[in-house]
Structure formats: C-alpha cells, structure tokens
N, C-alpha and C positions, 0 to 999 in steps of 0.2 A: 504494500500500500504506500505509492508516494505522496508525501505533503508538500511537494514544492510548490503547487497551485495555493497554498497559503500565502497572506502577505505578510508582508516585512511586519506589521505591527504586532500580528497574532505570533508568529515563530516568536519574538523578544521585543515586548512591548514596552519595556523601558530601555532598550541601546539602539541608540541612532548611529547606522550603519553612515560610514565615508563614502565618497565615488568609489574609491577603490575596494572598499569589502564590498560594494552592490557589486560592482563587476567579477566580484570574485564568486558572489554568492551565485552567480546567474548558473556560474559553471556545472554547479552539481545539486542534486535533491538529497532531500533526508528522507528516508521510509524505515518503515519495523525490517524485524529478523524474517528471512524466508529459510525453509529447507533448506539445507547444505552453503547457508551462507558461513558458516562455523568454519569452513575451510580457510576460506579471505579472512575473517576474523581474526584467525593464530596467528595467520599472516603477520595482519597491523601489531598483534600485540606483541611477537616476536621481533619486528622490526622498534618496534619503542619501546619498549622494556630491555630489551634484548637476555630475551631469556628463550628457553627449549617445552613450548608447546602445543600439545597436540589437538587435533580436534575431536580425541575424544573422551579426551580430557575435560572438552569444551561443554559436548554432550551429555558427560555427566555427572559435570556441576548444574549444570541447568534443565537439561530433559530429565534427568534422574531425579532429581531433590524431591524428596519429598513432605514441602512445602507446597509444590505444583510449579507450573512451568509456562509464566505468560510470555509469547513473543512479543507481543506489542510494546513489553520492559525493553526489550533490547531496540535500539535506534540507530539506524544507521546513515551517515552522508556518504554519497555513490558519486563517481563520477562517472557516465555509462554503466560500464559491466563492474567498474573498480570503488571497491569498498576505500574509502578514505578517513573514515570519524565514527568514533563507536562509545556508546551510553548503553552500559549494562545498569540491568537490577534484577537480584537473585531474591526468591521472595523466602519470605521470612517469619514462618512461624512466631511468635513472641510472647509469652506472659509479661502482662504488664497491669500491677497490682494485683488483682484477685480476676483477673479476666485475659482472655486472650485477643490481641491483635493481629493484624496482617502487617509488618514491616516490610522494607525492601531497602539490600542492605546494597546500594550504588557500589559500582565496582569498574573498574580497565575505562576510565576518561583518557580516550586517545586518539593523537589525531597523528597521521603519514607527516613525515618531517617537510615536506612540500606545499602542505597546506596550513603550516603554523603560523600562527598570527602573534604572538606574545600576551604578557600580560595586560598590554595596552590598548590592541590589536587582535582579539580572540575570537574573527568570524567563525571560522570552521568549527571550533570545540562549542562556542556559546549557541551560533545557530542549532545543533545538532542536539546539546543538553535542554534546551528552549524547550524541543520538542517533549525529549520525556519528561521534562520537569508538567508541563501541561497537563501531559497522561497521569503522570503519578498521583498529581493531586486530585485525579479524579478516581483512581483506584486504589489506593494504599492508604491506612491508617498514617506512617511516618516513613522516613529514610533514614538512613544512619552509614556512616562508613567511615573509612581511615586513610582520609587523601594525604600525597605527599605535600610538603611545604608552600612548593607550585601551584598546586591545584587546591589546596585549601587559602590562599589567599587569593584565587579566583573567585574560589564558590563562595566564600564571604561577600565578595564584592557585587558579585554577579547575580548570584542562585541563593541567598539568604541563608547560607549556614547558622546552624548554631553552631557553639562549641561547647562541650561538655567539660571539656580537661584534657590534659595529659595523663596517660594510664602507664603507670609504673613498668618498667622493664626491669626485671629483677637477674640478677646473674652470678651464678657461681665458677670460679675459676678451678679446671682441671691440667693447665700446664704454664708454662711462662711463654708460649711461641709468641701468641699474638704483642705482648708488651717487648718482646727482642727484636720482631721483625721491622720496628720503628728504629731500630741501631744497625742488625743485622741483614746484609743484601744474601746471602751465600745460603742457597736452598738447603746444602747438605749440612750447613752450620743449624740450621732454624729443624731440622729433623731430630740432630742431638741431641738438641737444649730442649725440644718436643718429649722424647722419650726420657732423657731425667727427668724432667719433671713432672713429665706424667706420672712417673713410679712415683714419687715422693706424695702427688696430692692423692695417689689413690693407698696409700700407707695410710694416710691422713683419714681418708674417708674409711675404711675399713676400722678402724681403731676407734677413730674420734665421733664420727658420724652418728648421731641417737639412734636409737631401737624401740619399737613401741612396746609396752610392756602388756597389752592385749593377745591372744591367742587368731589371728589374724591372719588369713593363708589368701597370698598374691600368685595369683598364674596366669599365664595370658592367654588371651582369647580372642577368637576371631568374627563373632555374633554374639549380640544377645539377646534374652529372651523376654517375657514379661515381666521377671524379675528387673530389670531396667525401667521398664516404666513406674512400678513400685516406688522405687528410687528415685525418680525424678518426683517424683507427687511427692514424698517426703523431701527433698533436699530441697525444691523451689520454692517451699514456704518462704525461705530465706534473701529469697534474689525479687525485691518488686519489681525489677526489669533482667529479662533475660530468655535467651534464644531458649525454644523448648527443646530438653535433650531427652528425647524419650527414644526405646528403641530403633524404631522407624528410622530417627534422624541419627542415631551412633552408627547402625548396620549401612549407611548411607557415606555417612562421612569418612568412613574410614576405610575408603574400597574404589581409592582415585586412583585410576591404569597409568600405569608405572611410575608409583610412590609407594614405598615401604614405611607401613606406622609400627608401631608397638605399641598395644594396647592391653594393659591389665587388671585387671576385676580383682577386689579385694572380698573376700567371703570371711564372716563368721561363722562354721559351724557351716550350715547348707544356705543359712542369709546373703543375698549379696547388699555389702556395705556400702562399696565406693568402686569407682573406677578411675583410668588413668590413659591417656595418651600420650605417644613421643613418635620424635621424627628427628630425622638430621640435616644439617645445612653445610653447603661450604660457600663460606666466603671468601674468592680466590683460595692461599695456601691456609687459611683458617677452619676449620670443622667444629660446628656447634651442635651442643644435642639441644632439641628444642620442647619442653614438655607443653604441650599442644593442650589439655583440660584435665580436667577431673569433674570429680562429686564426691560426697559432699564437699563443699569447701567450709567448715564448721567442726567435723569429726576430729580430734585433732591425731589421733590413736590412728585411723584409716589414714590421713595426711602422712604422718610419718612411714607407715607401711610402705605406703605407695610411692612417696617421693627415693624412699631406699630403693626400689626398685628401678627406679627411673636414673639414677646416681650410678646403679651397679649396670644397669646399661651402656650408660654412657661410656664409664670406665674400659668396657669390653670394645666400645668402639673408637678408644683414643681419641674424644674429643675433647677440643684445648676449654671449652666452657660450655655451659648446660644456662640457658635462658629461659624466661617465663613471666606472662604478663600478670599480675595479680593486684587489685586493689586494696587498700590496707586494712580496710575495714572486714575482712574477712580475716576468720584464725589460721585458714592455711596458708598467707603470710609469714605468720609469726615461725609455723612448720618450716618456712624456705629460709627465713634467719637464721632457726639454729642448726640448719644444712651447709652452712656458710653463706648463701646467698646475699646481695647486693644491691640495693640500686643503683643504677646507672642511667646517666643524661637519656633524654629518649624524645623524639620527635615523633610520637605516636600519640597522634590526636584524636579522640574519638567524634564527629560532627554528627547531627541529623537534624531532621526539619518535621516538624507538626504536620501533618498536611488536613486530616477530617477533624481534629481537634477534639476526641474523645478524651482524651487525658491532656491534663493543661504542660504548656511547653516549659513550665516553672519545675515538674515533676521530672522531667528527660533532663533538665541543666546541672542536677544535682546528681555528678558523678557518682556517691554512694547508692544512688538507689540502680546502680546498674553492675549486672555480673559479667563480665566479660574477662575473655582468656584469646587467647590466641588460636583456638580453634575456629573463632567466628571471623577471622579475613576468609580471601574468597582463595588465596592462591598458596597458602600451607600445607 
C-alpha cells in the first residue's frame, strides 16, 4: 500500500520541507511491509548497522512473536523496486498496572547512506517515521525503545519522545584484556594477559563468589511448560510495567536461527522458582557474556543460584566481562553486587510515547515502575 498520494502536511505536519527535500521527496514513496520484503530489509540494516543479518532472523522476530504480527508496523521509503528507509515496531504484549496493554516497542530507524539528510536535514528518516508515527497512534496503547544518541535526539525533536532515564548497565570483570588493550597493540600480548587473568578472576569467583544456602537445583533447559506461566503471575505482581514473560513468549525468545542462548530454570523440589538467560558478544578482540533476564527479580536465594550459574558459564567460555541491565530498585541488584558486579557509564536510554492515553504519561516517566532487562531490545 503506497502513501505517496498523501500530502506534505499529512506525512509531517509540523516540518516545513526546503526546495531541496521537496525534490528529494518526489523521488521515492513510503508504503507498509509486503511479503518477502524482509530480504531488502537485512539489506538496509546490514548496510547501516553493519552487522550479519538474516532474513530469517527477520521472520522470526516479527512473523513468529507471539504478540502477533502487524505489517502495516513496518514502513517503508522505496525508490522503485529499492527499499531505502525502514520504521519497525514489534508488538508488545505489556502488563501495565493491574491490566494489560498492547505496546510497540520501535526498533532498526534506518535510512541507505544516500539518502541521509542529518540532524538538521532529516527528509528520508522523518518522512518515512511521519508515517508510522500516524499509524501507531491509531493502533497501539504506547511505544517505547532504546534509540542510539542520534536518533534519540531526533525523536525528541521530531516524534515527541519521552524519556524515562538511563537504565543501569551493571558489569562484572573476568580478565584485564579489555583495560591493556588501551596500552597494548600486540594480539598475542593481549591473549597472555587474557589467560592470566582469567585464571586469577575465576580462582576468585570459585572461592569468593556467594552460595545460596536454599536447596535449589539449576539445569538448563530448552522449553517451558505451564509451570512458566505460574511464575510469571506470581513474579509480575512486582513489575507495574513490564513485557509479559509467560511461556509462549520465553519458548519464543529464545529460539533466534543462528544464536546460541543458555537458559536455566531454577527448581525447588518439583517447583519451578526462577529462571535465567545468557548469551555472548564480541566486541572486536573483546568477548562478553551477557545475562539477557531472569525471574523472579525479588527471590534473593533463586538470584544467587542463578546468577552462579551464569558466572560458571561465563568462566567456561573465557569471557573478559559478564554485563547486565538491572534497575536498583529490584533485590537482584543487590544479588549482582555481591557477585562483584558494577556500574558503568551507559548510554542506554529507555524512550516511549503515550499514544490512546489509558494510563497517564506521569506513570511510564517514572523509571521505577518499569522492569526491564536486556532481553526486551529487538536484536540480542
């Protein structure tokens, strides 16, 4: 479906387009997602990210979720057959207070380096968000996502962000690579100084690292069952805002074509308590383990379990640090302090926007009433 037959006031009714962006806008339309456009999509975001992915990857963040799966989220500027500017929104289950919402959590604002306009200059991204920002408000309770620096002082300016805060990046150190490779250029220098001191910080963790004094049995697991959703109805009491993690949505998340998670399920006895995800990252010569969520975040006895698990992974795969998003007000926090854990500076913003106005926008501002972990970006 294209909207190019709209006019310039309806597309962005408050930015008055130059001679020069009207000529530039004539060149190409914006329309929704069609079948197999997913191809061209990886494209773009391969080429502007410059990162490794697939389109069925693409498939099964978005036709999979089970949330559901509206194309008309996805917005695209074409020029002919060639996709050029792309506005995702993946939809978004949500409890929020004692009720549930439909969020959409915006994701990959990106435009072909050809058709950039700057911060001052933003026809192609602005024309092309105009559009779903229109749609959104007409189908989504709210948006929310985690623009980079760039793009969140666009969408300020632009598309009426709010901002909720900064969300804590917390980090435990497992070697000295990353803090030598600021000294040291010499690859086979920074692999030495890797494996000492990896032995040293996992001496460390084995000895020093807490233990939960609970009878508590972590094993990992590849599905779950309704004992998950149990869990989540007990554990959300706690979270006034937060993605629903009920089995549907963990048997979902954790089964993205060609990404290894590690996921473990904490059991009392035949209870399941809690659960845990991780992943790994390299940044260039850098390898982080990344613990992607949990449940409860309140237990402190399941925290510990589970966070040693996560630690003794890590260990096994010689990563220089182990990261994780957690906001303070939550006890398992306090769990990743006494693991040694950190914070550290972090440009992780969390933004969203009101849109049908069922819950007042004073309730979403206030970082503590929201749970969030790093499971909820679009591309971990």
């Amino acid at each position: 479906m294209y909207l190019s037959g709209r006019s310039k006031s309806e597309l962005c009714p408050d930015v008055h387009l130059n001679r020069e962006d009207k000529e530039m806008a004539e060149e190409y339309a914006v329309r929704r997602y069609e079948d197999g456009d997913e191809i061209q999509i990886t494209d773009v975001m391969n080429e502007v990210f410059s990162q490794s992915r697939t389109p069925e990857q693409w498939l099964w963040k978005n036709k999979e979720n089970p949330s559901g799966f509206d194309k008309d989220a996805i917005v695209l500027g074409v020029r002919g057959e060639q996709i050029i500017s792309h506005v995702g929104g993946l939809l978004s289950r949500t409890k929020v207070r004692d009720g549930q919402e439909m969020g959409l959590l915006t994701f990959d604002f990106a435009v072909r380096a050809d058709f950039r306009r700057g911060l001052k200059k933003a026809g192609t991204f602005l024309r092309t968000a105009r559009v779903a920002e229109a749609y959104y408000t007409e189908a989504y309770d709210f948006t929310y996502g985690f623009p980079n620096p760039e793009h969140l002082r666009m969408g300020k300016r632009f598309l009426k962000y709010e901002t909720a805060g900064e969300i804590p990046r917390l980090t435990k150190r497992l070697s000295l690579r990353p803090f030598a490779a600021r000294f040291v250029k010499a690859r086979w220098l920074l692999c030495i100084i890797h494996g000492m001191t990896n032995a040293g910080f996992r001496v460390k963790h084995l000895i020093f690292d807490p233990r939960g004094a609970r009878q508590i049995s972590v094993v990992p697991v590849t599905s779950f069952d309704e004992r998950a959703d149990d869990l989540w109805e007990r554990a959300s009491r706690s979270f006034p805002i937060a993605i629903v993690r009920d089995r549907a949505y963990l048997n979902w998340r954790y089964c993205r074509p060609g990404q290894v998670y590690h996921v473990w399920a904490a059991f009392e006895g035949d209870a399941l308590r809690g659960y845990m995800s991780y992943r790994t990252l390299k940044y260039g010569q850098v390898r982080a383990g990344v613990i992607m969520d949990l449940l409860p975040a309140d237990d402190i006895e399941v925290g510990v379990a589970l966070c040693r698990a996560a630690i003794d992974q890590a260990v096994r795969d010689r990563v220089d640090f182990v990261e994780c998003w957690m906001l303070d007000q939550y006890p398992f926090c306090s769990v990743l302090e006494r693991f040694g854990f950190r914070a550290k500076p972090s440009q992780d913003i969390l933004t969203f926007r009101v849109l049908k106005g069922k819950t007042p926008t004073e309730f979403f501002l206030d970082l503590k009433n929201w749970y969030i972990t790093l499971c909820d970006t679009d591309e971990l």
